[in-house]
Residue frames as qw, qx, qy, qz and C-alpha x, y, z in Angstrom:
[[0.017, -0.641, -0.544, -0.540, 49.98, -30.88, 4.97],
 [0.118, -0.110, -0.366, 0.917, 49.56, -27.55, 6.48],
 [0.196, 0.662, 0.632, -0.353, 46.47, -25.93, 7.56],
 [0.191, 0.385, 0.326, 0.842, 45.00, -23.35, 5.54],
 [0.055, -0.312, -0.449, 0.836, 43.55, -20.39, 6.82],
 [0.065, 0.544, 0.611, 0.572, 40.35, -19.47, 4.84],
 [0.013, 0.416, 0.421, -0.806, 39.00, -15.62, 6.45],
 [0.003, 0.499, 0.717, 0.486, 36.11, -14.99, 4.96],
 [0.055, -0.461, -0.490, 0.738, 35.47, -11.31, 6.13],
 [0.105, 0.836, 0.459, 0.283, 32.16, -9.31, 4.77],
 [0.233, 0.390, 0.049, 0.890, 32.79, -5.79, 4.64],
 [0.026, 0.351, 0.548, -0.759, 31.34, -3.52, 7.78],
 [0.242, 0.088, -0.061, -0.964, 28.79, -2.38, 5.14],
 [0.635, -0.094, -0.607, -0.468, 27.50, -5.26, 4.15],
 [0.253, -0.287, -0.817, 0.432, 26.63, -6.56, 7.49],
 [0.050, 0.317, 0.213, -0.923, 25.77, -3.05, 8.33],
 [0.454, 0.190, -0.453, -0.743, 23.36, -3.49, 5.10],
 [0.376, -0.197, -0.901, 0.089, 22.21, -7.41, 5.87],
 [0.155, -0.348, -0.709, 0.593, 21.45, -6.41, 9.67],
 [0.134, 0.164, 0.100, -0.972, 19.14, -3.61, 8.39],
 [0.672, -0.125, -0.178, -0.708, 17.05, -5.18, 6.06],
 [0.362, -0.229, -0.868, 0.251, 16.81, -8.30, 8.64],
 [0.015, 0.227, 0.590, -0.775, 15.36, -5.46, 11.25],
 [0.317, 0.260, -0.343, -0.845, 13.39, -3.80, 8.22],
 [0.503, -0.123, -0.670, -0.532, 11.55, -6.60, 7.13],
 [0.392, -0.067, -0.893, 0.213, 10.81, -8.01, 10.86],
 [0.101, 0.260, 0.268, -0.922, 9.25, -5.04, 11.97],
 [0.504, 0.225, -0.381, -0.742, 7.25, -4.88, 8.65],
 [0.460, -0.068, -0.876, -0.129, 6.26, -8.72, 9.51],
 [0.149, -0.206, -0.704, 0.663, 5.47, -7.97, 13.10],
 [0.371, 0.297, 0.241, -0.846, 3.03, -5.19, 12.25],
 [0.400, 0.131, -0.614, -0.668, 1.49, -7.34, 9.53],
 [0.470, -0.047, -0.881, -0.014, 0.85, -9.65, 12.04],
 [0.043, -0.249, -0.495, 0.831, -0.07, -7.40, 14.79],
 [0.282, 0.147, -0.093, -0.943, -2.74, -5.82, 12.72],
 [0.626, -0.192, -0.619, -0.434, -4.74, -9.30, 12.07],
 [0.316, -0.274, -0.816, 0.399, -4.55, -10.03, 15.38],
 [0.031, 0.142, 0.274, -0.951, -6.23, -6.38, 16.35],
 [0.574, -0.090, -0.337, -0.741, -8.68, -6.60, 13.81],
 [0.439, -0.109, -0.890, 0.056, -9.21, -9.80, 15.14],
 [0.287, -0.378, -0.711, 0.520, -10.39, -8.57, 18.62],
 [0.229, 0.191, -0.022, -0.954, -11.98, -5.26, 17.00],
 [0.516, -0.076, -0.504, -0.689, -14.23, -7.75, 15.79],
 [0.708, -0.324, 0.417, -0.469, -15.19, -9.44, 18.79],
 [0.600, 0.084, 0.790, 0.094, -13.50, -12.85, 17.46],
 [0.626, 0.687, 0.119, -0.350, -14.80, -12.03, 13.79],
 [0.492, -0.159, 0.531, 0.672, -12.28, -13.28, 11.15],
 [0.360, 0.896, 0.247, -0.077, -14.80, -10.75, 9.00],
 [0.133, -0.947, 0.154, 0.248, -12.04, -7.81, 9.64],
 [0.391, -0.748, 0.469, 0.259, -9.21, -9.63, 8.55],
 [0.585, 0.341, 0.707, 0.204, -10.42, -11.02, 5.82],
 [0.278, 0.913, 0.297, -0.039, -11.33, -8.02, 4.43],
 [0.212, -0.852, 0.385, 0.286, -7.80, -6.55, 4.96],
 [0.565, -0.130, 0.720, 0.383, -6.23, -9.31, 3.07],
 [0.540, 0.659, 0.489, 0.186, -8.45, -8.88, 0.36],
 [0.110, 0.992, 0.032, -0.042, -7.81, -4.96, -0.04],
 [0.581, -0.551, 0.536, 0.267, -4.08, -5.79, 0.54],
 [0.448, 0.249, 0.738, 0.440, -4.36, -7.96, -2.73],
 [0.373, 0.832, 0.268, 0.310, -6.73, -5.76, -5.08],
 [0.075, 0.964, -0.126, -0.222, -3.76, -2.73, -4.25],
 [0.457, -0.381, 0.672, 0.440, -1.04, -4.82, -4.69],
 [0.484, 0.424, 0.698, 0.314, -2.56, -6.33, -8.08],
 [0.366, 0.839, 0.364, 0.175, -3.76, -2.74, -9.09],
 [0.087, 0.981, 0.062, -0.164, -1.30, -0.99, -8.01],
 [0.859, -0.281, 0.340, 0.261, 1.85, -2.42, -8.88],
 [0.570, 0.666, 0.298, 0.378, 1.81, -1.10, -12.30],
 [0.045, 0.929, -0.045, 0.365, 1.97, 2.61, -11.26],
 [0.670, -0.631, 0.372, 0.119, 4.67, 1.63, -8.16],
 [0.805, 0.060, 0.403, 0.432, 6.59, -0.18, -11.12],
 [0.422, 0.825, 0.258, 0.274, 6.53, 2.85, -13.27],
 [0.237, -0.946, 0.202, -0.089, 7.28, 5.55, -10.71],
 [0.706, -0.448, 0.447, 0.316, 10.68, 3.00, -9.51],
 [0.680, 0.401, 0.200, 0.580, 12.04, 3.03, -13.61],
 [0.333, 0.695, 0.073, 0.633, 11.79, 6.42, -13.57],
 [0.374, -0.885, 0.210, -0.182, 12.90, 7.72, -9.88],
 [0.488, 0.422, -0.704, 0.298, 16.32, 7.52, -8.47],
 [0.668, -0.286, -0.686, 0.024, 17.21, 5.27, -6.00],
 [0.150, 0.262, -0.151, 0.941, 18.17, 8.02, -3.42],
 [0.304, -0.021, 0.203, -0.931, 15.06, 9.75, -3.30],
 [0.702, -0.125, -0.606, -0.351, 12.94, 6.43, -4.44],
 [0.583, -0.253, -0.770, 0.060, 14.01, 5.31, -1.16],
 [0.125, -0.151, -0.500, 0.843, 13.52, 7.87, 1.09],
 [0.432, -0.137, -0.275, -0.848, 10.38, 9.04, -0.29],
 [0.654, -0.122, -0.650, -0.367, 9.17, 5.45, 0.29],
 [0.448, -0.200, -0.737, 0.465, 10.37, 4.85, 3.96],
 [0.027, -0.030, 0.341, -0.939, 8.68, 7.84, 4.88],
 [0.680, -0.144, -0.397, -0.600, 5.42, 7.17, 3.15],
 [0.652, -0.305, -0.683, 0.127, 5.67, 3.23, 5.24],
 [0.394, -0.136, -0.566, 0.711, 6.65, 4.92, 8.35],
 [0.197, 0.060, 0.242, -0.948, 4.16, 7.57, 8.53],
 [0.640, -0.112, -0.486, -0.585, 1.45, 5.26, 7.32],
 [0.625, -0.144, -0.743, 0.190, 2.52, 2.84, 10.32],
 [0.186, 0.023, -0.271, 0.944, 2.14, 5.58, 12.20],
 [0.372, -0.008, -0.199, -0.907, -1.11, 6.80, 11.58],
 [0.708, -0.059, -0.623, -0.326, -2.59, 3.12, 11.64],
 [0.470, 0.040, -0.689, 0.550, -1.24, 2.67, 14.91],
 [0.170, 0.009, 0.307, -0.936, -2.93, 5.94, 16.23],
 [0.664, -0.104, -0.331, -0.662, -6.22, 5.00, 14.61],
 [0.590, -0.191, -0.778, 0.100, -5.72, 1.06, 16.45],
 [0.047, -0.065, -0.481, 0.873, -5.00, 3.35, 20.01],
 [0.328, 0.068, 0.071, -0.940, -8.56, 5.07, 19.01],
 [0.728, -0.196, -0.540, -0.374, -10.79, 2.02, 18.02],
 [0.519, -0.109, -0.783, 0.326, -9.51, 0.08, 20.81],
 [0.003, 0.035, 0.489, -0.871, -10.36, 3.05, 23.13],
 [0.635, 0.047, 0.120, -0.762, -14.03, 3.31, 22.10],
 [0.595, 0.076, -0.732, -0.323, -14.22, -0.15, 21.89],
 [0.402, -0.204, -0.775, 0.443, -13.86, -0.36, 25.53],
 [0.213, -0.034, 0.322, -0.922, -15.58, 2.50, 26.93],
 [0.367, 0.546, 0.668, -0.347, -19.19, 3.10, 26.98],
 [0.267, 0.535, -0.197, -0.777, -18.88, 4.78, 23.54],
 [0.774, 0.439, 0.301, -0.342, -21.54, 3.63, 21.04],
 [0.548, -0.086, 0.639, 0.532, -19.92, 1.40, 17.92],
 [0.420, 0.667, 0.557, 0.262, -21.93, 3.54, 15.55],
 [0.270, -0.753, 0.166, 0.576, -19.63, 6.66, 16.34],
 [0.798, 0.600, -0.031, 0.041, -18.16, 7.87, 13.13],
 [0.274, -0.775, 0.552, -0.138, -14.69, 8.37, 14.66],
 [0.775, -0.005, 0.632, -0.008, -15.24, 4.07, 14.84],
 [0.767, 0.563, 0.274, -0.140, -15.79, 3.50, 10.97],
 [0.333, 0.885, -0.313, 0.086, -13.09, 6.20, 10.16],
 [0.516, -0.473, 0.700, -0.141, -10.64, 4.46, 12.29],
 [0.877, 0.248, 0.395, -0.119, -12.10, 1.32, 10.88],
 [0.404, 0.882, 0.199, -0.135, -11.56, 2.41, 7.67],
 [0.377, 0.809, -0.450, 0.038, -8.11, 3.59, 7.39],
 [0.166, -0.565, 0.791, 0.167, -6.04, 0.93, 8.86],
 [0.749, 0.365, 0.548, 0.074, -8.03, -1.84, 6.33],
 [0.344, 0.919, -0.110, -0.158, -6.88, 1.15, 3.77],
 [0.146, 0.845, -0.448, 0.253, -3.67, 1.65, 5.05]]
């Protein structure tokens, strides 16, 4: 009985395609996780903040899912996904800057009743 040789090679795309969304979704886990911890400490220890995000998180997913389900039948995939990574990426973006700006007036001597605070607040529970 001779050996057999079984090669089981994956095409360079599909790896190339695997290894992406592996990075893609770990990032997108990381900052999901990164953001309850922040709120966390924007609330002085409060699990208020991050409660509240979850919730909103659910009621868009539940409400919006429909109109996200629509728009995907009827866009190609092309421009369905570039449209969309830009939208995530420039929302992670933005949420990031706003964390940079609570945290800063969280430490100074600047008053928590600032509206700069709220707005901040505000959009990365949104977003």
């Amino acid at each position: 009985m001779g050996k057999r040789s079984l090669s089981c090679s994956l095409p360079r795309s599909i790896v190339a395609l695997c290894c992406s969304h592996f990075l893609s979704t770990w990032g997108d886990r990381m900052w999901s996780y990164a953001v309850a911890i922040f709120l966390v400490e924007i609330g002085c220890g409060s699990l208020l903040l991050p409660a509240i995000f979850g919730l909103v998180l659910a009621a868009v997913s539940f409400l919006g899912g429909t109109l996200v389900g629509k728009w995907v039948d009827n866009v190609g995939r092309l421009k369905l996904m570039k449209v969309s990574l830009f939208i995530q990426n420039l929302l992670v973006t933005l949420c990031a800057g706003f964390l940079i700006l609570l945290l800063h007036y969280q430490s100074g001597s600047v008053s928590t009743h600032n509206t700069v605070y709220y707005v901040s607040l505000v959009f990365i529970i949104a977003f």
